[in-house]
C-alpha positions as CSV (number, residue, x, y, z in Angstrom):
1,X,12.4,-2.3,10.3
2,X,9.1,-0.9,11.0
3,X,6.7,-1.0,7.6
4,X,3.4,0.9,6.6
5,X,-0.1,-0.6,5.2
6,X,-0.5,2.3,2.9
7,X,0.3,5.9,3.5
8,X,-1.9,8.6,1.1
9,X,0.4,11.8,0.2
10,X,-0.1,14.1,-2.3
11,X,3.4,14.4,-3.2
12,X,7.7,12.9,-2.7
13,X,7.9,13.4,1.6
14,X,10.3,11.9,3.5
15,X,9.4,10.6,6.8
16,X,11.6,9.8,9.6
17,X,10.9,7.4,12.4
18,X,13.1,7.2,15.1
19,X,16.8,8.7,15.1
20,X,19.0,6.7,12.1
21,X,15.6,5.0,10.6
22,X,13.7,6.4,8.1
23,X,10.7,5.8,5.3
24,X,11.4,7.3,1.8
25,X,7.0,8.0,0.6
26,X,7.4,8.4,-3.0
27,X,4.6,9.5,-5.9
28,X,5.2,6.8,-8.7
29,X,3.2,7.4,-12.1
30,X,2.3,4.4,-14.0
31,X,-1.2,2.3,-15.0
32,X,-2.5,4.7,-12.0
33,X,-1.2,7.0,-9.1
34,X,-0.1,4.8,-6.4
35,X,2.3,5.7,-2.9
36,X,5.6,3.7,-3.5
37,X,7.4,3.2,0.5
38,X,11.0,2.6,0.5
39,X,12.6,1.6,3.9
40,X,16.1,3.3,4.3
41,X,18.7,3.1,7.7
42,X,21.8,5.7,7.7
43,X,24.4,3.2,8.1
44,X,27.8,4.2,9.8
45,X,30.0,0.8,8.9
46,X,33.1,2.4,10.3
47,X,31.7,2.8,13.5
48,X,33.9,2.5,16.3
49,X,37.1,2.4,13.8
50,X,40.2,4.4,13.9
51,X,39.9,7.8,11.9
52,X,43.0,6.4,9.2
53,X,40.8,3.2,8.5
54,X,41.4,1.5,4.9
55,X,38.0,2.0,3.5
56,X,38.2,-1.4,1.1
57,X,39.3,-3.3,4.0
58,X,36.7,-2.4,6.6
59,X,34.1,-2.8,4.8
60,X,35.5,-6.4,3.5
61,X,35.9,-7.2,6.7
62,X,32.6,-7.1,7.9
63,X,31.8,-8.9,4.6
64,X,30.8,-6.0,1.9
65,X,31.9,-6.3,-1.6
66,X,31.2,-3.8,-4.4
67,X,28.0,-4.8,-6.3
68,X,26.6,-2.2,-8.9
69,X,27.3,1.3,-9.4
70,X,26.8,4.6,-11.8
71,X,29.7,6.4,-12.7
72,X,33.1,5.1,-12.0
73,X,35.6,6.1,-9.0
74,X,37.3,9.3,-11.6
75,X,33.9,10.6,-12.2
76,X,32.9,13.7,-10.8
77,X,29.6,12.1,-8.9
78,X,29.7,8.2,-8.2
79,X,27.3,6.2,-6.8
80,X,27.9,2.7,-5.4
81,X,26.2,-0.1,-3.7
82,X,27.9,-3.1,-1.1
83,X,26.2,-6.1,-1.0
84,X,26.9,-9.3,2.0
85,X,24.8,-12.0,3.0
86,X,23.4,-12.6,6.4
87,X,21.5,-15.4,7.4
88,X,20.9,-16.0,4.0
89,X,19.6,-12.9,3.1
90,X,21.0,-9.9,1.0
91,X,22.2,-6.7,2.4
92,X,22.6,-4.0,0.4
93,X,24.6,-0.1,1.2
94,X,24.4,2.9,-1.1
95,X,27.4,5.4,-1.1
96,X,27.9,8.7,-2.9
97,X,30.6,10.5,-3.7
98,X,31.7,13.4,-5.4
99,X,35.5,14.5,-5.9
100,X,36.2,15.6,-3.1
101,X,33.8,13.6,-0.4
102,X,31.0,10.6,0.0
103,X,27.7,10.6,2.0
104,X,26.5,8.6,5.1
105,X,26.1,5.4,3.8
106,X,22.4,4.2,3.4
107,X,21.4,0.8,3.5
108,X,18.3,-0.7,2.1
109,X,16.4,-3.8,3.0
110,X,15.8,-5.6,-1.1
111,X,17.4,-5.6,-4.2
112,X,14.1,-3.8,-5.4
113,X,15.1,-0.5,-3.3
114,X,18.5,-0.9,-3.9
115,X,17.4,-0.9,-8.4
116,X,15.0,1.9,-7.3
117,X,17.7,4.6,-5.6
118,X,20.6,3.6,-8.6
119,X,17.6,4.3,-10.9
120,X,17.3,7.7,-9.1
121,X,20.6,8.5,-8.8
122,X,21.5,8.0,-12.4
123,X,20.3,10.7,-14.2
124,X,22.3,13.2,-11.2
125,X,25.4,11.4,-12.1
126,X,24.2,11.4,-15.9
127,X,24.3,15.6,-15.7
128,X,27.5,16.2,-13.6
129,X,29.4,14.2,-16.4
130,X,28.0,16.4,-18.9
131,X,28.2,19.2,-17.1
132,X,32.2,18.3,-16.6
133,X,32.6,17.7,-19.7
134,X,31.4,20.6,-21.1
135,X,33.4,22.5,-18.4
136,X,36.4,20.6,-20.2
137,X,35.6,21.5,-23.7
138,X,35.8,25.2,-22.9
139,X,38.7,25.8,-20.4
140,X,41.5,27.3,-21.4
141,X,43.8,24.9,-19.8
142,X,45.6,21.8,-20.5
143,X,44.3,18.4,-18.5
144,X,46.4,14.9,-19.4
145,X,43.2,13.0,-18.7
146,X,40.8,16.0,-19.9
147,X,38.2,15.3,-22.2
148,X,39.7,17.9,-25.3
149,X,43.0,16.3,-25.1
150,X,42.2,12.4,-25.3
151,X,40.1,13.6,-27.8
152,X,42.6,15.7,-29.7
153,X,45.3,13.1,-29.1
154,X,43.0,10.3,-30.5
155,X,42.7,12.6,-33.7
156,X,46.3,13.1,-33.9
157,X,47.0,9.4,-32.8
158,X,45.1,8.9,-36.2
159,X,42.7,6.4,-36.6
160,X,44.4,4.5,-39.3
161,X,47.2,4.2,-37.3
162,X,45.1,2.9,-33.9
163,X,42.8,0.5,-36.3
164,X,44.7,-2.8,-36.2
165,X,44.8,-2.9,-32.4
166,X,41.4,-1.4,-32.2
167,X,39.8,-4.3,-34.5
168,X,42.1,-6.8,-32.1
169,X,40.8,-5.1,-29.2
170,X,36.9,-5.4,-30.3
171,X,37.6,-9.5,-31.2
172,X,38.8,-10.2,-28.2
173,X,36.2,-8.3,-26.0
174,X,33.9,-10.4,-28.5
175,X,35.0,-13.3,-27.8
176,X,35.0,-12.9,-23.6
177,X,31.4,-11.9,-24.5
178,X,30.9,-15.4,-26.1
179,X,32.3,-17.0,-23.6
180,X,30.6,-15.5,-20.4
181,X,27.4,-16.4,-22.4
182,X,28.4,-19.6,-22.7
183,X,29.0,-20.5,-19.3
184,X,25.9,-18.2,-17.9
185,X,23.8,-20.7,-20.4
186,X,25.9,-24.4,-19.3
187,X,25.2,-22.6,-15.5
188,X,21.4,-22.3,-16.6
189,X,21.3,-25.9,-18.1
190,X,23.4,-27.8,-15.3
191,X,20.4,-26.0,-12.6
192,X,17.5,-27.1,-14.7
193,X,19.1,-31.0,-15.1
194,X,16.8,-33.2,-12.5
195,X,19.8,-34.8,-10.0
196,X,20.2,-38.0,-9.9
C-alpha cells in the first residue's frame, strides 16, 4: 500500500490513488496541529461469489471473524470490524449497516486505523439511537421491541416483582467478571514466568 512522508492540508481531504485504493488526510487537534494519514482499500470479500451467498460463512471462510463493533446487529446504524491473520500479521475490515443495507467493506492496514474509524463512527451510531429512540417515544403506535413498551412493561412488570432475579442476574454477571479477570491475570503471570 503506497504511504506518504508528510502531506500539509489545511483541512479533512480525502485522496484517492488508484482505482479501489485510497489515503484518508485528516486534521487531528492535540499538543499541536499535525496531518494524521490513514491508508484505506474498498474491499469486495464476496468477489466472485454467487448473489445468495451466506454472509457469516464467506467471510469465515476466507478466515474473518467478528472483532469489535458499535451498536449491535437490531440497531438502526451498526458498525463492525473482521479481523484474520496472514502471515502473521492482522487484517482488519470495517462494515456499515443500517436497517435496511451495509457499505463496501473497507479494510485497513493496523489496529491503530481500525481504533481510529470505530472512534469516528461512534458518535454517528451514538445519534441515530437517539434519534430512534426519540422517534419511539412519540409514535403513536404499538412496537413489541419498541423502546415505550419495554419500558412501560418493565413499570408494569414492577420492580419488586423482577428484583430477586435481577439481584441473581447482577451476581452471576459478577462472578463471570471475577473469573475472566482471573484467568486474564494467571494468562499474564504464566507469560512473564522465565521457561525452564
Amino acid at each position: 500500500m503506497q504511504r506518504f512522508a508528510s502531506v500539509a492540508l489545511s483541512g479533512p481531504v480525502l485522496l484517492r490513488i488508484g482505482g479501489r485504493r485510497g489515503v484518508w488526510v485528516l486534521r487531528r487537534v492535540g499538543s499541536g496541529r499535525q496531518d494524521v494519514l490513514m491508508s484505506y482499500e474498498i474491499f469486495d470479500p464476496f468477489e466472485g461469489a454467487p448473489d445468495t451467498v451466506d454472509v457469516r460463512e464467506c467471510l469465515e471462510g476466507q478466515g474473518w471473524s467478528e472483532f469489535l463493533g458499535v451498536g449491535d446487529e437490531d440497531s438502526v446504524l451498526h458498525v463492525q470490524s473482521f479481523r484474520r491473520t496472514v502471515d502473521g500479521r492482522d487484517e482488519f475490515i470495517v462494515d456499515v449497516w443500517d436497517v435496511v443495507q451495509g457499505s463496501p467493506y473497507v479494510k485497513v492496514d493496523n489496529f491503530g486505523d481500525l481504533m481510529d474509524v470505530l472512534a469516528r463512527w461512534a458518535p454517528v451510531v451514538q445519534a441515530a439511537a437517539l434519534v430512534a429512540a426519540v422517534d419511539s417515544l412519540r409514535s403513536y403506535g404499538l412496537d413489541k421491541d419498541g423502546l415505550a413498551e419495554l419500558v412501560g412493561a418493565k413499570v408494569a412488570f414492577g420492580a419488586s416483582d423482577a428484583l430477586p432475579a435481577l439481584q441473581r442476574h447482577e451476581q452471576e454477571q459478577a462472578a463471570y467478571r471475577r473469573q475472566v479477570a482471573e484467568q486474564r491475570k494467571a494468562a499474564r503471570d504464566a507469560a512473564a514466568r522465565p521457561s525452564s
